[in-house]
MARMI-594105 format. One record per atom (N, C-alpha, C): residue in one letter; x, y, z. Coordinates in steps of 0.05 Angstrom, whole numbers, padded with zeros to 5 digits, always signed. Example, Ala and Ser with C-alpha at 12.3 -4.5 7.8 and 13.67 -1.06 7.14 Angstrom:
BEGIN
a+00264-00114+00156
a+00246-00090+00156
a+00264-00066+00156
s+00257-00045+00142
s+00273-00021+00143
s+00258+00001+00157
***
This chain:
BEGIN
x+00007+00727-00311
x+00005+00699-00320
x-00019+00686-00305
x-00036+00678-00318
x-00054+00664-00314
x-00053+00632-00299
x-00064+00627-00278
x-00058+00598-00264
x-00068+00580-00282
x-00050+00558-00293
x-00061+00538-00302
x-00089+00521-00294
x-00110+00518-00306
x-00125+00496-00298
x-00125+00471-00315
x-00137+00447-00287
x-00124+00427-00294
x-00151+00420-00325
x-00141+00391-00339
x-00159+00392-00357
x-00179+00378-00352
x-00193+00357-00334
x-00212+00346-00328
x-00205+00337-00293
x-00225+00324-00286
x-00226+00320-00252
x-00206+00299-00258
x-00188+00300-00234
x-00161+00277-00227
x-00174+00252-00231
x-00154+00236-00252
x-00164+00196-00260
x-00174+00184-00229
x-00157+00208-00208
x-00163+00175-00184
x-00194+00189-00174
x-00199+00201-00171
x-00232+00211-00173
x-00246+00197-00194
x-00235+00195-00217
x-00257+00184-00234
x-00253+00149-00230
x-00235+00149-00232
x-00235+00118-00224
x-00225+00111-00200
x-00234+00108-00169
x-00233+00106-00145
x-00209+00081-00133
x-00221+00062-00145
x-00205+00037-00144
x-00178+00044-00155
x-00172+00061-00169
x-00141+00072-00179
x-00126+00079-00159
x-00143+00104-00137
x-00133+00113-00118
x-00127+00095-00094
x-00143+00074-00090
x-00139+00054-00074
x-00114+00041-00073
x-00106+00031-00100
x-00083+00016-00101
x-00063+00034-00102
x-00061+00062-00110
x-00048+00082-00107
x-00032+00077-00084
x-00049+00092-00070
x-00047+00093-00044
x-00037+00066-00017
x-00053+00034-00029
x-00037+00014-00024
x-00001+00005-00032
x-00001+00007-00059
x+00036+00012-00073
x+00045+00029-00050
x+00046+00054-00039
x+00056+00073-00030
x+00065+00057-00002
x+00038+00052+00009
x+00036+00040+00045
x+00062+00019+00043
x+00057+00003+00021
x+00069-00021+00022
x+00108-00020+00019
x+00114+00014+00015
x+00149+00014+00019
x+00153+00023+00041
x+00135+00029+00073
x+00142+00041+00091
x+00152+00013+00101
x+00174+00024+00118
x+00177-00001+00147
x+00192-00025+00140
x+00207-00008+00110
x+00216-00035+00096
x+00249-00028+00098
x+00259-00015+00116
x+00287-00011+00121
x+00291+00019+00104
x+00280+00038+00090
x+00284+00059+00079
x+00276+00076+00102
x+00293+00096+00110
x+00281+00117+00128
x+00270+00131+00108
x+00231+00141+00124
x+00214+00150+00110
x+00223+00182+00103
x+00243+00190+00107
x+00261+00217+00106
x+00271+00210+00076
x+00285+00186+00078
x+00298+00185+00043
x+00274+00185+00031
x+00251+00161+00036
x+00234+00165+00018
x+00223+00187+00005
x+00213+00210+00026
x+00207+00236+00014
x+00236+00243-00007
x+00248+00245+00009
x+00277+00254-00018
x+00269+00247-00042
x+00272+00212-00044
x+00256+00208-00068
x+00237+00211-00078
x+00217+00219-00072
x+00191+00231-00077
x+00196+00258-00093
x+00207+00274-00080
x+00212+00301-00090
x+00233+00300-00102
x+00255+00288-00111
x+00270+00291-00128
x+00255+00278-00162
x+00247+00256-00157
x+00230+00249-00180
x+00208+00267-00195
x+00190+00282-00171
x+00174+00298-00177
x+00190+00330-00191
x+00210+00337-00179
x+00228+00356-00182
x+00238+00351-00224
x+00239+00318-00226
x+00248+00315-00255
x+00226+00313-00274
x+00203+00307-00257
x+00183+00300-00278
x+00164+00322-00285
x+00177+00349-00270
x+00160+00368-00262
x+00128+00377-00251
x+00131+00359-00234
x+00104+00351-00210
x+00097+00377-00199
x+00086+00397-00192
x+00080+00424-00172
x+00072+00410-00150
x+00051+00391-00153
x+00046+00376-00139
x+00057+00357-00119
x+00063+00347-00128
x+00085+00331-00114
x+00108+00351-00103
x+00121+00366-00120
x+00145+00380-00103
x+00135+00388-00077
x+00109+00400-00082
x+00105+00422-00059
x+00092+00394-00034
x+00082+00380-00042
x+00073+00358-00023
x+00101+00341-00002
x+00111+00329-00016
x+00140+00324-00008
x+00161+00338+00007
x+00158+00363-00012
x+00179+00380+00002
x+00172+00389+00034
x+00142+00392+00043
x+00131+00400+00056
x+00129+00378+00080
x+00123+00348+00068
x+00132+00331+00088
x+00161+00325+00104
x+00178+00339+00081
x+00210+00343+00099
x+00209+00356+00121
x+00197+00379+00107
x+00197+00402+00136
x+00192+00391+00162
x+00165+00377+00152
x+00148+00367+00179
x+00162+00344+00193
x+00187+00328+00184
x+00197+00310+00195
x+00224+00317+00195
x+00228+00349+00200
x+00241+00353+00220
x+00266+00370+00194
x+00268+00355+00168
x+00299+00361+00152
x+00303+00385+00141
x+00318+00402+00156
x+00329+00426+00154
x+00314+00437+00125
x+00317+00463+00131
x+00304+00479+00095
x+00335+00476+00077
x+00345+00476+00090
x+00375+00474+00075
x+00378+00452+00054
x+00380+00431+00066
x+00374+00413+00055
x+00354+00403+00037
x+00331+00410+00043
x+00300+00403+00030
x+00311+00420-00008
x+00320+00446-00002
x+00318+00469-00026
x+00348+00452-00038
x+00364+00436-00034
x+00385+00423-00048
x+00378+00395-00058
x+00361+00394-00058
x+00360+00361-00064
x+00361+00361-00095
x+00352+00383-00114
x+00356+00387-00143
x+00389+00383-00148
x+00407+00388-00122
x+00438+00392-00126
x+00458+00379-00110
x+00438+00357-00103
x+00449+00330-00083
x+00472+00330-00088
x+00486+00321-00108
x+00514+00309-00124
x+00533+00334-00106
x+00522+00363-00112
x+00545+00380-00100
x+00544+00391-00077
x+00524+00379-00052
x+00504+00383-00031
x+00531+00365-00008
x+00537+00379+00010
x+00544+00362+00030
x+00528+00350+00056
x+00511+00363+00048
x+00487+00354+00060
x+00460+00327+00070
x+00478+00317+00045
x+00464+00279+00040
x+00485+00261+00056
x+00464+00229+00063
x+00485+00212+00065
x+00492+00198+00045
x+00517+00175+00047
x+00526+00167+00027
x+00491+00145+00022
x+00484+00143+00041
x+00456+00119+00027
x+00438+00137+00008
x+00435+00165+00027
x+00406+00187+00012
x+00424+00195-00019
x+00442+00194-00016
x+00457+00199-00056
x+00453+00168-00066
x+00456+00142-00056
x+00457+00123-00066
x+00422+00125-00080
x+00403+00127-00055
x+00376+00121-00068
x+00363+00151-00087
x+00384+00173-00084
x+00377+00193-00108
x+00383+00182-00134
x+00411+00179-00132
x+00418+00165-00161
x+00408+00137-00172
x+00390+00118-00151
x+00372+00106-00165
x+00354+00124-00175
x+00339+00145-00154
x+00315+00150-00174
x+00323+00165-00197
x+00341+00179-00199
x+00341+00196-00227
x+00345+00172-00246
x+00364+00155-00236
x+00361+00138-00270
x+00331+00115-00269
x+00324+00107-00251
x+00297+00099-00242
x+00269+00116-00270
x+00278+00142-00261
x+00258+00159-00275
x+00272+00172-00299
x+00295+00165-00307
x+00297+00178-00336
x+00308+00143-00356
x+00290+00133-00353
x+00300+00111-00356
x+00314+00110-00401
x+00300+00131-00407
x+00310+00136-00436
x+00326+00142-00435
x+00342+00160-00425
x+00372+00179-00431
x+00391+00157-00424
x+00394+00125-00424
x+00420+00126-00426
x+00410+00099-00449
x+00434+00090-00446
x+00439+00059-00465
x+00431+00037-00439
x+00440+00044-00421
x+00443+00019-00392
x+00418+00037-00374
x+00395+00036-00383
x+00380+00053-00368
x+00385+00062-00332
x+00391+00027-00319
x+00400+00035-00291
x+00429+00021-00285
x+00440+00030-00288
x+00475+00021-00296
x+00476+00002-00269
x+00500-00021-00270
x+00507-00028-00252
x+00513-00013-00230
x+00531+00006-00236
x+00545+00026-00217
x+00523+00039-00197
x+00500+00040-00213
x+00474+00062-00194
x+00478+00038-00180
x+00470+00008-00189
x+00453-00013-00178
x+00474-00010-00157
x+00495-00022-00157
x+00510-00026-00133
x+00517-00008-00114
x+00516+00015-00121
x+00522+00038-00098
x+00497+00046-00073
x+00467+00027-00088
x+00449+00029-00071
x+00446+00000-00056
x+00454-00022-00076
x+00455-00043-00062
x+00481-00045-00036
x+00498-00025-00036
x+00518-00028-00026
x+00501-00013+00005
x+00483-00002+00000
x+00467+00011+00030
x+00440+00006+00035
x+00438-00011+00018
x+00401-00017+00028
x+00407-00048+00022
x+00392-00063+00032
x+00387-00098+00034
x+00371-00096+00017
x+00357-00126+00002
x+00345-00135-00015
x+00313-00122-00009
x+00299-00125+00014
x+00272-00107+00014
x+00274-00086+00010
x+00303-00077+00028
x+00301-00042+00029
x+00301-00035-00008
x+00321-00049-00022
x+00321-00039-00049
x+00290-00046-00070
x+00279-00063-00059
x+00240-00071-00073
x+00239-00044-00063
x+00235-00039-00038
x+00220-00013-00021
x+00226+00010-00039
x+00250+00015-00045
x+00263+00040-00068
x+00253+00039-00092
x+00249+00025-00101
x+00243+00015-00133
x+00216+00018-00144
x+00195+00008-00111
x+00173+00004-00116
x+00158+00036-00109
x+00174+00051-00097
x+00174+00083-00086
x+00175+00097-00106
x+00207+00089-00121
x+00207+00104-00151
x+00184+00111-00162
x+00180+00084-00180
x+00158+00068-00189
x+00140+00085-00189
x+00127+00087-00156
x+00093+00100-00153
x+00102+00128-00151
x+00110+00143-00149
x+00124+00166-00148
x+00114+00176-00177
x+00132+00170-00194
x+00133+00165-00223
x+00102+00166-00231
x+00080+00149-00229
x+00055+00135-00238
x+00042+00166-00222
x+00040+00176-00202
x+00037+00204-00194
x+00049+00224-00217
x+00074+00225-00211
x+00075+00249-00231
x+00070+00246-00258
x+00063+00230-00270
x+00055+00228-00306
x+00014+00230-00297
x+00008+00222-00280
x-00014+00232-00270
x-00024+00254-00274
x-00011+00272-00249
x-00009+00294-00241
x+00000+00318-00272
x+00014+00308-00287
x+00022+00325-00306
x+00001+00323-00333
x-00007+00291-00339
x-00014+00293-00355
x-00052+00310-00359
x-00056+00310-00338
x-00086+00318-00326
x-00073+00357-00332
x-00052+00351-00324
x-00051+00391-00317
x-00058+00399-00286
x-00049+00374-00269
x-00066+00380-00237
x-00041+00403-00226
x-00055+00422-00222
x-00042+00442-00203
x-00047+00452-00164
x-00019+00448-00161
x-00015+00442-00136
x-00038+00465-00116
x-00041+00486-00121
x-00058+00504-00112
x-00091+00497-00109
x-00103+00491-00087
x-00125+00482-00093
x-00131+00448-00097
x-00107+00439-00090
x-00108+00412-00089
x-00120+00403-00068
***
């Protein structure tokens, strides 16, 4: 099998100022009551749904480096049956999956998500999550729609 190539140079190369604010959205959820540990979680579980290479292997790779067991890192696809999460790191998974599949339901982010995250993060910490989703998300439709492959990135 042949390695995919991507189909033109990455948007944030062609348009610079993209990558800027990119990269500003991102800065702007650290320090906001989310341990930067969930945030990767969410990073790579989103990337994991949106099918990112990119992103998985980026994320997943920042777990390692901040320390979170391989155990854990290779379950995050199976959080729900993982004893491995806390009750907050399942609260802000199950934001992002309905965060990022926002079509598959009728109540795109149901109360129940809402409250089980509001029930562990404060009002910034939950912007901080949302706005993580969010750029997460705007990466992987990026990343996918270009055809960017993680090899050579």
């Amino acid at each position: 099998m042949q390695l995919q190539q991507p189909r033109m140079k990455h948007p944030i190369y062609v348009i610079p100022e993209a990558f800027k604010a990119l990269q500003a959205l991102g800065k702007s959820t650290h320090d906001k009551g989310v341990p930067e540990t969930t945030l990767y979680l969410v990073e790579l579980r989103a990337s994991q749904i949106n099918g990112c290479s990119v992103c998985v292997e980026m994320h997943a790779a920042e777990l390692a480096k901040a320390g979170v067991p391989h155990e854990k890192i290779f379950a995050v696809g199976a959080w729900r049956e993982s004893p491995r999460f806390t009750e907050a790191e399942r609260a802000a998974l199950a934001l992002t999956e309905a965060e990022t599949r926002l079509a598959d339901r009728p109540d795109a982010v149901s109360d129940e998500v809402w409250d089980f995250a509001a029930k562990h993060y404060d009002e910034q910490a939950l912007a901080a999550l949302v706005i993580a989703i969010a750029g997460i998300n705007t990466w992987n439709r990026l990343n996918a729609t270009v055809r960017q492959v993680a090899e050579g990135w």
